[in-house]
TIMIGU-425608 format. One record per residue (C-alpha): chain; x, z, y; residue in one letter. Coordinates in nm, 2 decimals. Layout:
BEGIN
ch A px X pz Z py Y aa A;
...
END
This chain:
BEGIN
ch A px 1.14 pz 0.09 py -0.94 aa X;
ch A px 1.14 pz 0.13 py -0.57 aa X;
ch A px 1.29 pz -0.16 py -0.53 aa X;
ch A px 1.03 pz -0.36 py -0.75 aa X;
ch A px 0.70 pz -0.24 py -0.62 aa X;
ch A px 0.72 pz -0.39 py -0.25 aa X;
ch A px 0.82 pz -0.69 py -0.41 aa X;
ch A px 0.54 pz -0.69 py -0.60 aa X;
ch A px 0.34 pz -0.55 py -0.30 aa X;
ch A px 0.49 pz -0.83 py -0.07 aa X;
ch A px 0.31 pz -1.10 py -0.34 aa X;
ch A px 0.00 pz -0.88 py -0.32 aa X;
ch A px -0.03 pz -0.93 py 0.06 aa X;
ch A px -0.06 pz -1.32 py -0.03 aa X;
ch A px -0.30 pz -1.28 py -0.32 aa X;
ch A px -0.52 pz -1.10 py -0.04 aa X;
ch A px -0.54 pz -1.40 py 0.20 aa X;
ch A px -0.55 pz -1.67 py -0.09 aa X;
ch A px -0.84 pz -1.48 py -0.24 aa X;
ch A px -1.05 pz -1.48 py 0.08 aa X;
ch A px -1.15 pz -1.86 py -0.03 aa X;
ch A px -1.30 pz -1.74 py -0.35 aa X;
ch A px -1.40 pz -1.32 py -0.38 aa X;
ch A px -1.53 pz -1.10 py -0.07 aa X;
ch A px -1.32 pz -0.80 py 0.00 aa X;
ch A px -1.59 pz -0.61 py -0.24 aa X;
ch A px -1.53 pz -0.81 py -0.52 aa X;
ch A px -1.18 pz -0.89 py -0.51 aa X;
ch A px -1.15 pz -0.47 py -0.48 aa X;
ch A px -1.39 pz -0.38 py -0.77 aa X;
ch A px -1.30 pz -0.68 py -1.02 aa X;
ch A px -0.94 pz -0.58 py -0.99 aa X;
ch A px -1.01 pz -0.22 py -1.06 aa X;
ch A px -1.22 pz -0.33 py -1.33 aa X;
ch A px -0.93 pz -0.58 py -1.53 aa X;
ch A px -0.65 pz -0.25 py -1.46 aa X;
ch A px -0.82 pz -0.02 py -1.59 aa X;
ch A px -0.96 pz -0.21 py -1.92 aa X;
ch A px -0.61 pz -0.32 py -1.97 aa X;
ch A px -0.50 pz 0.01 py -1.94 aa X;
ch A px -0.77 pz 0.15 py -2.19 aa X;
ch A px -0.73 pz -0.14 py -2.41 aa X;
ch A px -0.32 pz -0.06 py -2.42 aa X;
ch A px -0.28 pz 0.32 py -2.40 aa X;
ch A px -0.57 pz 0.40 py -2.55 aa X;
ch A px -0.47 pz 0.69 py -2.75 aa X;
ch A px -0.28 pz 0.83 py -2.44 aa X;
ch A px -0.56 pz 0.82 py -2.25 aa X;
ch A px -0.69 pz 1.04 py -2.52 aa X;
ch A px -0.51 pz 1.28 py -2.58 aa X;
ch A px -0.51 pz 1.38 py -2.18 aa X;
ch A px -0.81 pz 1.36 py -2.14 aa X;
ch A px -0.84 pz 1.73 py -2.12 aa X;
ch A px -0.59 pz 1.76 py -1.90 aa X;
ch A px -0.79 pz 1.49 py -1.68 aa X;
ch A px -1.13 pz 1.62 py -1.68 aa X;
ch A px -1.02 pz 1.93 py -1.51 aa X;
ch A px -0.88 pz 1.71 py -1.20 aa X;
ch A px -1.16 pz 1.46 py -1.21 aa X;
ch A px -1.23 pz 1.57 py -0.84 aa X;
ch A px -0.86 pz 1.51 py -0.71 aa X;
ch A px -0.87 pz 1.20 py -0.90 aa X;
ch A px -1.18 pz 1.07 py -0.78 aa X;
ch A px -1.08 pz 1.16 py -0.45 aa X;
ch A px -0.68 pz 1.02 py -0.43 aa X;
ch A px -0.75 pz 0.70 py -0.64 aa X;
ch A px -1.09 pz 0.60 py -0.47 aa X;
ch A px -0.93 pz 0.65 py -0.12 aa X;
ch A px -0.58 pz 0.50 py -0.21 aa X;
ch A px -0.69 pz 0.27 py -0.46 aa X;
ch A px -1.02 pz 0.13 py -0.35 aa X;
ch A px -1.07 pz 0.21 py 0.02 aa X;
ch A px -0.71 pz 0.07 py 0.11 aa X;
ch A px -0.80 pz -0.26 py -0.11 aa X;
ch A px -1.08 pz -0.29 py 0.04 aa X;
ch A px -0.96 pz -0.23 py 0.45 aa X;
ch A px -0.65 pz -0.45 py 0.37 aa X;
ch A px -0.91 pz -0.75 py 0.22 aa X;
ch A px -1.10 pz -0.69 py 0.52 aa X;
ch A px -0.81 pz -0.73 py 0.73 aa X;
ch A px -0.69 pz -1.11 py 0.62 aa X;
ch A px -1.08 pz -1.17 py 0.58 aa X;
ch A px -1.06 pz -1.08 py 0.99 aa X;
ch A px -0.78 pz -1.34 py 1.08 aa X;
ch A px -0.44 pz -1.10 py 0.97 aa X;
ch A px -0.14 pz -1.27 py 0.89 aa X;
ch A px 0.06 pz -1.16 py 0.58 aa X;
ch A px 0.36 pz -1.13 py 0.81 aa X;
ch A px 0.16 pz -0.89 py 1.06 aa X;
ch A px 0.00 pz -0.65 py 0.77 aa X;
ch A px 0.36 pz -0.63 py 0.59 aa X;
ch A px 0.51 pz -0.55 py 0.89 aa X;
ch A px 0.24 pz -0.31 py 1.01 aa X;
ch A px 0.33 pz -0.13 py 0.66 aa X;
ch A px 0.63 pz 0.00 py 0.82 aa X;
ch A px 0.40 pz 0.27 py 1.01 aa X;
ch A px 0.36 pz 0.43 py 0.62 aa X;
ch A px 0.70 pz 0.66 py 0.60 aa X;
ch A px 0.62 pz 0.74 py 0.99 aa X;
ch A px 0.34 pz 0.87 py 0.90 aa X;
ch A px 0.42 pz 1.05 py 0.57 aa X;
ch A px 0.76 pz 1.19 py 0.73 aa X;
ch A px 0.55 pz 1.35 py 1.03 aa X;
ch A px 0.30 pz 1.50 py 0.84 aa X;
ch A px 0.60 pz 1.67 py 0.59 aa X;
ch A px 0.78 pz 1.78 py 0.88 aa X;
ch A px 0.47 pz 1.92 py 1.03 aa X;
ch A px 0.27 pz 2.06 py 0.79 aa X;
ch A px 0.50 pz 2.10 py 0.47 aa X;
ch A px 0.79 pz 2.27 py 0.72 aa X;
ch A px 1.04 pz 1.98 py 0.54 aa X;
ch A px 1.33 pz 1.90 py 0.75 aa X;
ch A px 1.41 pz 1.58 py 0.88 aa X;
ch A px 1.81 pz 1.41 py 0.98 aa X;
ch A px 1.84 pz 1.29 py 1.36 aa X;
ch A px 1.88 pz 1.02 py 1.19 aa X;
ch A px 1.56 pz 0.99 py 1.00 aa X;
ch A px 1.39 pz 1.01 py 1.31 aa X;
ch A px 1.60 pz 0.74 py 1.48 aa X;
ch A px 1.46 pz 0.54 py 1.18 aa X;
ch A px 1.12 pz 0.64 py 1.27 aa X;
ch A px 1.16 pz 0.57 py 1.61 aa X;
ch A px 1.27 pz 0.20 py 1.53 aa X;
ch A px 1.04 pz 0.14 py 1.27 aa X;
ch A px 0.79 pz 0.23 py 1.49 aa X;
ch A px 0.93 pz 0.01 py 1.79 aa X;
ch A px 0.96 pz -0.29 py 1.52 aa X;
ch A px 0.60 pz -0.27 py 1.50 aa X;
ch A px 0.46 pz -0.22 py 1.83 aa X;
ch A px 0.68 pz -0.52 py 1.88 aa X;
ch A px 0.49 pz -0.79 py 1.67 aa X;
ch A px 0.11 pz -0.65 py 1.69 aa X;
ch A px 0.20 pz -0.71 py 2.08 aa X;
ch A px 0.34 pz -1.06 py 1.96 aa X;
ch A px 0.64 pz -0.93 py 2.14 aa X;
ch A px 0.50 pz -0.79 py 2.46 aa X;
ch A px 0.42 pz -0.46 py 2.45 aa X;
ch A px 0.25 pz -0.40 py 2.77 aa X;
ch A px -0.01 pz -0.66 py 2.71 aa X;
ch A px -0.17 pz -0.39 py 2.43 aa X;
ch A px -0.30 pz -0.23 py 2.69 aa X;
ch A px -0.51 pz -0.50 py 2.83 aa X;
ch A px -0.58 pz -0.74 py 2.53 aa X;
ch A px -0.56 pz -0.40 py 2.28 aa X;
ch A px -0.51 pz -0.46 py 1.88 aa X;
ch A px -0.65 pz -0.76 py 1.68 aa X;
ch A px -0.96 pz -0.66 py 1.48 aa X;
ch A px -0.72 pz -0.77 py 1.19 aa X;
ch A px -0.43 pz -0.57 py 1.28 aa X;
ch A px -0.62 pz -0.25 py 1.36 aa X;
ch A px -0.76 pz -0.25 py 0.99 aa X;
ch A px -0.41 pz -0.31 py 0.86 aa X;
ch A px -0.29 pz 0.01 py 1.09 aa X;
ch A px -0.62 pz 0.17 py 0.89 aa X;
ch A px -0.48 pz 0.09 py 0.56 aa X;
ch A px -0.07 pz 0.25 py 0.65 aa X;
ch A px -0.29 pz 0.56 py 0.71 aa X;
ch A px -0.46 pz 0.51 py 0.41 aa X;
ch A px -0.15 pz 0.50 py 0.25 aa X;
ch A px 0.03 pz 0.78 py 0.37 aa X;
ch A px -0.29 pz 1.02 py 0.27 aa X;
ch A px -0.25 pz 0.91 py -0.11 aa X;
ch A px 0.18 pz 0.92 py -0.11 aa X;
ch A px 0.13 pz 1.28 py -0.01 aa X;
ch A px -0.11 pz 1.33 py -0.25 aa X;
ch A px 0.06 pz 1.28 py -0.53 aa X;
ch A px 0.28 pz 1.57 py -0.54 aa X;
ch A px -0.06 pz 1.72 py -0.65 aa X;
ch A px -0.10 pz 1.51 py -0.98 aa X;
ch A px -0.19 pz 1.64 py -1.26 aa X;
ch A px 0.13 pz 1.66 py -1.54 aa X;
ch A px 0.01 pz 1.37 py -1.75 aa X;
ch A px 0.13 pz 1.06 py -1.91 aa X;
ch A px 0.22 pz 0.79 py -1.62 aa X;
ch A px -0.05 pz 0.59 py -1.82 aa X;
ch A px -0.31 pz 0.80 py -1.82 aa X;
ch A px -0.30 pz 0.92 py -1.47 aa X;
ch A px -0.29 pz 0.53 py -1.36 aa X;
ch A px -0.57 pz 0.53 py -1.59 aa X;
ch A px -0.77 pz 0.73 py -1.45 aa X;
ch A px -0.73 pz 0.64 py -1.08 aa X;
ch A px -0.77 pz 0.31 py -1.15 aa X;
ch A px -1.14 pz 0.40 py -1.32 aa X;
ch A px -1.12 pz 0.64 py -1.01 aa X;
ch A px -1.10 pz 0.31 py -0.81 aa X;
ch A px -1.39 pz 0.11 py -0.96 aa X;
ch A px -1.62 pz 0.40 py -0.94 aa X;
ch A px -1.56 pz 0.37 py -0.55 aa X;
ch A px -1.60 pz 0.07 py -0.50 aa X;
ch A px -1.91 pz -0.01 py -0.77 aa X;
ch A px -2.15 pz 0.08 py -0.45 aa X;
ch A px -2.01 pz -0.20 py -0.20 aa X;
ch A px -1.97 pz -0.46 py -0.47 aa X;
ch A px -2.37 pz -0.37 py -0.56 aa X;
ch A px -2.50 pz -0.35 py -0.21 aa X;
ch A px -2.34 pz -0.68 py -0.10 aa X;
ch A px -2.48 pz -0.82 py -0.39 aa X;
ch A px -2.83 pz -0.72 py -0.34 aa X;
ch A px -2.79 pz -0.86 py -0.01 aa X;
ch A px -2.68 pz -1.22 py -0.12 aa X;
ch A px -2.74 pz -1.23 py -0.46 aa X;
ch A px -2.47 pz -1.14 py -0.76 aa X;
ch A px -2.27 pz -1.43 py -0.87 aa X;
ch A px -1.93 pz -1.50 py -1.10 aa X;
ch A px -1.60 pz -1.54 py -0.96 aa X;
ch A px -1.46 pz -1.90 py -1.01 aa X;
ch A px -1.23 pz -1.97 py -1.28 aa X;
ch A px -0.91 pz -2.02 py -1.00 aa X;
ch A px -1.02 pz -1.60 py -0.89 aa X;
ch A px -0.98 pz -1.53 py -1.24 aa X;
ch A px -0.69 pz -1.62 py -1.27 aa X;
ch A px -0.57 pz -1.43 py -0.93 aa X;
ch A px -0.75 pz -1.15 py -1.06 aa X;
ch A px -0.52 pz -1.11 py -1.35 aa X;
ch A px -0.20 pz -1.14 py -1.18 aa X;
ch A px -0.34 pz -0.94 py -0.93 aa X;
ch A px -0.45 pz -0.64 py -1.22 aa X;
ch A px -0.15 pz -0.69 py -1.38 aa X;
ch A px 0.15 pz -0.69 py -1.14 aa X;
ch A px 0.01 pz -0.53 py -0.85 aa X;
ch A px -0.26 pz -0.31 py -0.99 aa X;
ch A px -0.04 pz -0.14 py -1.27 aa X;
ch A px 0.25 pz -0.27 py -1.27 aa X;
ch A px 0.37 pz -0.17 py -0.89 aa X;
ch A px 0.15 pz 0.15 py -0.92 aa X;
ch A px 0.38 pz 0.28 py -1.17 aa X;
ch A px 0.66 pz 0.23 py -1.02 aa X;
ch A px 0.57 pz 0.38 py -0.67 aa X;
ch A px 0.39 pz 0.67 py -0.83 aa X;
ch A px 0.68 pz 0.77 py -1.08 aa X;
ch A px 0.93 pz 0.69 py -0.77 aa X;
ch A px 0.74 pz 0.96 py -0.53 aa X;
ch A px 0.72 pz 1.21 py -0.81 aa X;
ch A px 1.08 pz 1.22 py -0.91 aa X;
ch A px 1.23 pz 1.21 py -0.55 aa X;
ch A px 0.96 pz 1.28 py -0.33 aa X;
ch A px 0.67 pz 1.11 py -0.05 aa X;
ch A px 0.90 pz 1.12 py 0.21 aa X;
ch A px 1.21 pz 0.93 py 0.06 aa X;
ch A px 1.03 pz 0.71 py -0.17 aa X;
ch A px 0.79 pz 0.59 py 0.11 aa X;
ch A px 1.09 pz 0.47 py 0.31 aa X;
ch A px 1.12 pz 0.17 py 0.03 aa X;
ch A px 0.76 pz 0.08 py 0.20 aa X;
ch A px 0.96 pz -0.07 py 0.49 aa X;
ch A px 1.13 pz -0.30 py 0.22 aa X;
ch A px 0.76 pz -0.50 py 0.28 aa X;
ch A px 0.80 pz -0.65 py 0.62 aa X;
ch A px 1.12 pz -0.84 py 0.47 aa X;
ch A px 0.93 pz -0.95 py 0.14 aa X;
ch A px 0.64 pz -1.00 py 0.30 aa X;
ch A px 0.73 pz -1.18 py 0.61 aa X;
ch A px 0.94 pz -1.47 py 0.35 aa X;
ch A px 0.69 pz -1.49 py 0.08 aa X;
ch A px 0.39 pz -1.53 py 0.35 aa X;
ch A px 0.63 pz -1.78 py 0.53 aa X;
ch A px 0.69 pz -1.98 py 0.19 aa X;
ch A px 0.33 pz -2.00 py 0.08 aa X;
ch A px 0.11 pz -2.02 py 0.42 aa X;
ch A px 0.35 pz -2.28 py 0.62 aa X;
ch A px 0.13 pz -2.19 py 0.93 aa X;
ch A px 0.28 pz -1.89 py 0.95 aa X;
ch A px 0.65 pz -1.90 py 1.17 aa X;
ch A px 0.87 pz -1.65 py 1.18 aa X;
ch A px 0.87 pz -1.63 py 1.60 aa X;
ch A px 1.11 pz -1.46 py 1.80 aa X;
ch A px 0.87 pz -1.18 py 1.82 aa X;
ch A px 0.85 pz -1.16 py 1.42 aa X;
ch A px 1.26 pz -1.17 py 1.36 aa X;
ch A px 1.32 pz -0.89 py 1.66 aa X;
ch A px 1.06 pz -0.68 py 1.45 aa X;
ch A px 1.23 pz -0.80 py 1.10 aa X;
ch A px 1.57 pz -0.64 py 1.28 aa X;
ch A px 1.42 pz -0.33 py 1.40 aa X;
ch A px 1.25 pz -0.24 py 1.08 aa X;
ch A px 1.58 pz -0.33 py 0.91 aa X;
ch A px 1.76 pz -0.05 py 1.13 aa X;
ch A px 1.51 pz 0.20 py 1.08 aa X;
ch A px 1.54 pz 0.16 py 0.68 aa X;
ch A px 1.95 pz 0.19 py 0.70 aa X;
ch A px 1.91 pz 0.50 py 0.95 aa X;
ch A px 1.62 pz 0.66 py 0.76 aa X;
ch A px 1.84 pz 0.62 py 0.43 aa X;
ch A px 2.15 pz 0.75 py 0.59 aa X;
ch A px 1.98 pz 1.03 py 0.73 aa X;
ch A px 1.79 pz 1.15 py 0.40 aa X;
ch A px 2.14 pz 1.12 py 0.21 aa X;
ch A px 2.31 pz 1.36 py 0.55 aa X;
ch A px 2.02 pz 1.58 py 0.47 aa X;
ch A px 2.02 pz 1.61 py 0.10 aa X;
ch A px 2.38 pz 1.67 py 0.13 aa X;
ch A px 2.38 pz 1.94 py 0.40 aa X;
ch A px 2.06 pz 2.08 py 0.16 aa X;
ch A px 2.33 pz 2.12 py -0.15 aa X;
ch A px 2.62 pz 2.22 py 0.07 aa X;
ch A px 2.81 pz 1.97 py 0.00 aa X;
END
């Protein structure tokens, strides 16, 4: 499942940019809530049902996690391609995600971390600072961050905020927690998809956003969901967010293969190589650590 879900996120990346012809950030956001969690109703209907209790009681939490990591992040990362982002750049920039969960475990969870988990931090880190500068890092501090990739930064925090999250979630079906964050979602972002259209008038989405949509709702919206929300609960925000640096490689080839104006530079393959390193050391370290942790 960890495996699956930044492939899925890698596609989801592209879907972002191609959609920018068609939807604004507001309506590509709230109609893909809207199709997930209709689906969802439509499909596990008497699941949804019978924990309904059990979700009523956490409607705050739920409102809270899924309109922030749901609808808030959609709409940020929509932003960001709508702002010039490449889907090389925001994958990579993804890589900031584990960074940011592992430092707030260590920090405010007292969880431990390998040397060699922080090497990986230290690298994924460096592989990032390494193509927002578009390989020179000094020149950040006189041209600073693209309004693009400063949003995509926005969304890895984003990000982070709702992985750690989740080891609050309410003991319910997978299906009915998706459910309900996804209905969490569209309640968020109802109020920018209305006031945008009062400003320009409402309209339909074109048959070809449709379709985009669907996938979209489908494969990304549920589909990767699940699997990164089951993932964190069985082993944990801090190891299952590592995967997230799986995106930079998905990412960076699927972008590549659809948009043929994106290269992959010098810049982009030294970042490719230093996120890679950070992923093996992270791993290694996690599996030193959860083996010193069982005495083994």
């Amino acid at each position: 499942m960890l495996f699956l879900a930044p492939a899925f996120w890698a596609t989801s990346n592209v879907a972002g940019k191609l959609g920018k012809a068609w939807l604004s950030p507001y309506e590509f956001t709230f109609w893909r809530w809207v199709l997930a969690a209709g689906l969802l109703s439509w499909l596990f209907r008497e699941r949804i049902r019978q924990d309904w209790p059990a979700l009523k009681q956490r409607a705050g939490w739920l409102l809270l996690v899924g309109g922030s990591g749901f609808a808030l992040f959609n709409i940020v990362l929509y932003s960001a391609f709508a702002r010039g982002a490449t889907v090389v750049n925001v994958s990579i920039i993804t890589a900031l995600i584990p960074v940011m969960v592992l430092l707030v475990e260590v920090c405010c969870f007292r969880s431990r971390a390998h040397a060699l988990q922080w090497l990986g931090v230290g690298l994924s880190f460096a592989g990032v600072v390494w193509v927002v500068s578009k390989g020179r890092p000094a020149g950040l501090l006189e041209a600073g961050l693209s309004r693009g990739d400063a949003l995509a930064l926005i969304t890895s925090a984003i990000y982070a905020g709702y992985s750690l999250a989740l080891r609050w979630a309410p003991k319910v079906h997978w299906a009915s927690l998706l459910w309900a964050m996804c209905v969490a979602a569209a309640v968020v972002s109802a109020p920018f998809y209305v006031w945008e259209g009062v400003g320009r008038g409402f309209r339909m989405p074109p048959w070809q956003a449709w379709l985009l949509l669907l996938y979209v709702a489908v494969f990304i919206a549920i589909l990767s969901k699940l699997f990164y929300m089951e993932s964190v609960i069985a082993i944990g925000a801090g190891r299952a967010a590592l995967t997230m640096n799986l995106l930079p490689v998905f990412g960076a080839l699927v972008g590549v293969a659809v948009f043929p104006d994106e290269r992959l530079g010098g810049y982009v393959l030294t970042a490719l190589v230093l996120v890679a390193a950070g992923i093996a050391a992270s791993e290694w370290g996690a599996a030193k650590r959860q083996a010193w942790d069982s005495g083994g």
